[in-house]
Structure formats: structure tokens, C-alpha cells
C-alpha positions, 0 to 999 in steps of 0.5 A: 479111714484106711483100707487095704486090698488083696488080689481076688482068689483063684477060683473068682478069676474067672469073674474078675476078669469078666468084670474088668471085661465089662469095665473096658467095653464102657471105657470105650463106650464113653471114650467114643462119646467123649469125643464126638463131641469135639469131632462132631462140633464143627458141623454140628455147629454149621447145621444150628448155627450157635456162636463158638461161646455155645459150642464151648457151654455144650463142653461145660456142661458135659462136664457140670455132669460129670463133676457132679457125677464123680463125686456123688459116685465116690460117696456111693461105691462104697454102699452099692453093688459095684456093679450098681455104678457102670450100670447107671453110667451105661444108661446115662450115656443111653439116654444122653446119646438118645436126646442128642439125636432128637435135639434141635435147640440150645436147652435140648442140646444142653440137657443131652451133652449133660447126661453124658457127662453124668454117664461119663463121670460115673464110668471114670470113678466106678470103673477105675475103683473097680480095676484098683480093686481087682488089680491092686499090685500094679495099678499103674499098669492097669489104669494106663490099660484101661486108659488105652482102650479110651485112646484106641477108640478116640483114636478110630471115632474121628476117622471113622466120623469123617467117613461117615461125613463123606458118604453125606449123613449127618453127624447125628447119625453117628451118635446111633453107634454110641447108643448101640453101644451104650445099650450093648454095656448095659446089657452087659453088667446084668449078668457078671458077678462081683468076685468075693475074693476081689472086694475090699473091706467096706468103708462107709463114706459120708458126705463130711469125708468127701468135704473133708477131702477138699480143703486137704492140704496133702490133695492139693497139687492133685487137684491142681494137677488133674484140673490143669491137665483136663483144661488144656487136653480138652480144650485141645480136642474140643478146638483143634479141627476148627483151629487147624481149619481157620488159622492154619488153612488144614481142611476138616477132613484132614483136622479130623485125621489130626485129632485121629493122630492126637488120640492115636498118641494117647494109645501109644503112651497108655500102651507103653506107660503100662510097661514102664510107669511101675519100673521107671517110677510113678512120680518120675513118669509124670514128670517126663510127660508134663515136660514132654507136652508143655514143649509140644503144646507151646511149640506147636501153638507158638511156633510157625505152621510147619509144627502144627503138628507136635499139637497132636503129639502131644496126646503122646504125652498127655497120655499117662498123666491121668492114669499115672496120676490116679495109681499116686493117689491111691496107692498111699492109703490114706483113705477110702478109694471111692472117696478120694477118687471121687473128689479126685475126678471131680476136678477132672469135670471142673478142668473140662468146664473150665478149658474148652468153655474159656478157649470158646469164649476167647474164640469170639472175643479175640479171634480163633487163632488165641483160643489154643493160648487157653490151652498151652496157659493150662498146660503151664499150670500143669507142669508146675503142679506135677513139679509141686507134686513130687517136692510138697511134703503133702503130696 
């Protein structure tokens, strides 16, 4: 399979970039969901008293969610109305948001953290093929874009969180914020239409290209990569507030300004690796950036208190591999875009499952202070599978 794309026509840019609008308010829709669920952890985790293992399964399974929903996504966008796709993803994050106010048990909280992560992985695979679609030249200009409206709304979530906590509500009551928003994008793909011109050509997708995409010998540092890369940066969000508060004496309000610091670093490098990937190079892009945060992860979880604070900068770096690592993968045309992304981003789910579920469990058995070795173990793995990236001749 093979396809090709060209820009959307003048007389469709208006459209175009009303649909590329709606793609970055649900980017940021699902980035302030995403990461409530770390900032929120903590208290969340006093109000019910579940052990740090649950805390780490509420991660696994908003991941199982998104794994699922990713893939099913990439088998999907190719016989559905590409508006199809962010419409399921907006009502998803609805109804996700919706149960987690009303939750009190294990299996409600579960069921909850689960749609969202439908809601997000549908968001990931329909957005991005939707923006490789309309802006096909520089995809990686565009990715880190919409990669940074993630960051600028991760970045302002846990400052804005903590405030909240100051005046005495509940961490529940930022989740209200994330269902207007959710409501608000739902609204929002009623009405645009998809751009004629825009559209590339359709390729049928069956269930047999998407398992053919698996054991692919040329896809397999990409799936290394991608889910090295989504273990240690999560598992990273998901602990970091709780790690600095109990191992390093940071208290939450302060950790929650950390986090803020993390995913302000994410922006940034989205921001300025839309004016540099294409010109500097894809592929050498990554590979400064996973050189980049391997130092800052293992320095900052390794070395003494006083470089706590590479952790978050870190986000600097972790920033555009996602992103960058995308616009690789597409640009080859080896087959279509929905299918490899939805493979693709499945692993990202796996990643998800597999870090801050991990790092919870090592919490309870040796102690918090190791949990963060998880991430800095996958941030190893990371580094190499960038390194097998560029010298694999599948890749």
C-alpha cells in the first residue's frame, strides 16, 4: 500500500485550517486530561487511600485504553469521515471526565482513567493523520506544533491545579474544567468541513495490514523507540510530585511548579524544534535529544539533591522525539498513514502501561526513592533504539 498527498487547494484553506484549528483545541483538551492524572495522584491518592501499585493501575489502564484506541483508530480513518475520529475522541474524554467526578471505588476509577485513554489515543492517531494530511511538506514543523499546544496546556494544568488546591476544593473539581472542554471540541467538529482538496487518496485498511505492521522487521526500533520513550517520560509525570515530596523533602505545592517546569520544557523544544528538525535533519534531531535527556534523567535521579532539578528539564528534550519520531515514519510512504500510525501509537499505550505501572510497583516493594531508576532504565532503552534508528537498514 502507498499513497501520496499534496497540499489542500486555495479555495479549501479556509477549511483546512478551521479543521486543523479544531485538532489543536482537542490536543489541548486531552493534554489537560493527560496530565491531571499525575497532578491529581497525590491527593487523590490520600482522599481514597489506595496503595501507590493502584495509583501506578489507574496509569495502565488509561493506557490499555489508548493502546486499544490507537490501533482500532489506524484501521478506522481510512473508511471514516475524518471528522468521525476527534468527534469519538472529544466524547470519550467527556464521558471519562464525567465518571471520574462521580467515582468513589477501585472499578469506577478504572472504568473512568480507561475512557480517557480511549478518548486520548483516538485524539493522537485521527489528529496527527489529519495534520500529516493537510500539511504534508513539513510534517515535522507541524507535529511539534501540535505537540506544543500539548506542552503549553501540561505546562499551565499543575500550576493552575495547585491553585485550586489552595483555595480548599477538591481535586475533583478540576476535572469540571476538562469536561467543559471536552464538550466545547465536541461541539466544535459538528460544524467544519473536511477540505476536498486536502484528502488523500483512500487506502482500504484491514485488520491483516495492521498485523502485518507488527512483526515488520524496518518498524521495529520504531516501536522500541516510541515505547522506551513514553515508559520513562511518564513514568516521570506520574511519580515526579510524590518522588520530590518524600525523597528529595520538595513539598507538593512546589513539585506541582516542577511538573509545571517539566512540561514548560516540553513547549519550548516543540516551539523551537518546529523551526529546526526539518533544516537540522529529522533523524539527527532525535538523536541530540535522546542524548540530551538520557543525561538529564540519570543525572538528576543518580546525582545529589541539589540536580533534582535537570528531572524536569529534561521535558526539554523529551520534547520532540514523539513528534519528530512521527514525521520519520510517515515520510517514507511505505504504506498508509492510518495504518502505521495506528500501530505506531499503540506502543506509545504499551509504553504508558508499562512505566508508571512498573515504577508504582517498585514504590511499594523497595521504596520511592527507586521508582524513578524505572525511568531512567527506559530512558537507556530509549537512547539506544534512537541510536539502532538511524544505522538499521530497516529503519
Amino acid at each position: 500500500m502507498k499513497s501520496t498527498v499534496t497540499d489542500i487547494s486555495a479555495g479549501e484553506e479556509r477549511r483546512g485550517r478551521a479543521m486543523l484549528a479544531g485538532c489543536f483545541l482537542l490536543y489541548a483538551v486531552s493534554g489537560c486530561l493527560d496530565t491531571l492524572k499525575g497532578a491529581a495522584l497525590s491527593p487523590l491518592l490520600a482522599e481514597t487511600g489506595f496503595s501507590y501499585s493502584l495509583g501506578g493501575g489507574l496509569m495502565t489502564a488509561f493506557y490499555f485504553g489508548y493502546l486499544a484506541a490507537a490501533f482500532l483508530a489506524g484501521l478506522l480513518s481510512s473508511r471514516l469521515d475524518k471528522r468521525a475520529l476527534p468527534l469519538a475522541s472529544a466524547l470519550a474524554l467527556g464521558l471519562g471526565t464525567l465518571a471520574t467526578l462521580g467515582a468513589r471505588n477501585p472499578p469506577a476509577f478504572l472504568a473512568a482513567s480507561l475512557l480517557i485513554g480511549i478518548g486520548g489515543g483516538i485524539n493522537q492517531t485521527g489528529c496527527t493523520h489529519i495534520v500529516i494530511d493537510l500539511r504534508p511538506r513539513r510534517p515535522g514543523r507541524y507535529l511539534n506544533l501540535l505537540g506544543a499546544t500539548f506542552g503549553l496546556v501540561s505546562m499551565l494544568t499543575p500550576y493552575c491545579f495547585s491553585q485550586l488546591l489552595k483555595t480548599g476544593a477538591s481535586w475533583r473539581e478540576a476535572y469540571r474544567y476538562g469536561l467543559a472542554g471536552a464538550a466545547l471540541a465536541f461541539a466544535y467538529f459538528l460544524f467544519p468541513g473536511y477540505p476536498k482538496g486536502g484528502s488523500a487518496p483512500s487506502v482500504r485498511v484491514t485488520l491483516r495490514d495492521l498485523a502485518a505492521l507488527i512483526p515488520a522487521r524496518r518498524m521495529r526500533w520504531f516501536y522500541v523507540l516510541i515505547f522506551a520513550y513514553v515508559a520513562s517520560e511518564v513514568g516521570i509525570c506520574a511519580w515526579l510530585i510524590e518522588y520530590l515530596d518524600k525523597v528529595r523533602g520538595i513539598p507538593i505545592d512546589l513539585g506541582a511548579s516542577y511538573l509545571s517546569l517539566f512540561y514548560g520544557g516540553m513547549l519550548a523544544g516543540r516551539c523551537l524544534g518546529s523551526l529546526f528538525v526539518d533544516r537540522l535533519g529529522l533523524r539527527r534531531s532525535l538523536s541530540l535529544a535522546g542524548t540530551a535527556s538520557l543525561f538529564c534523567v540519570t543525572a538528576g535521579v543518580f546525582g545529589p539533591g541539589s540536580l533534582a532539578f535537570l528531572l524536569p528539564l529534561s521535558g526539554l528534550f523529551y520534547s520532540i522525539i514523539l513528534p519528530t519520531a512521527t514525521a520519520i515514519l510517515t515520510g517514507r510512504g511505505q504504506s498508509g498513514p492510518g495504518a502505521e500510525l495506528g500501530v505506531f501509537f499503540a506502543f506509545v499505550g504499551l509504553g504508558g502501561m508499562a512505566g508508571p505501572w512498573l515504577a508504582g510497583a517498585v514504590n511499594d516493594i523497595f521504596g520511592l526513592e527507586f521508582g524513578l531508576w524505572v525511568a531512567a532504565a527506559f530512558c537507556l532503552l530509549q537512547f539506544v533504539s534512537i541510536r539502532r534508528l538511524g544505522r538499521d537498514p530497516g529503519g
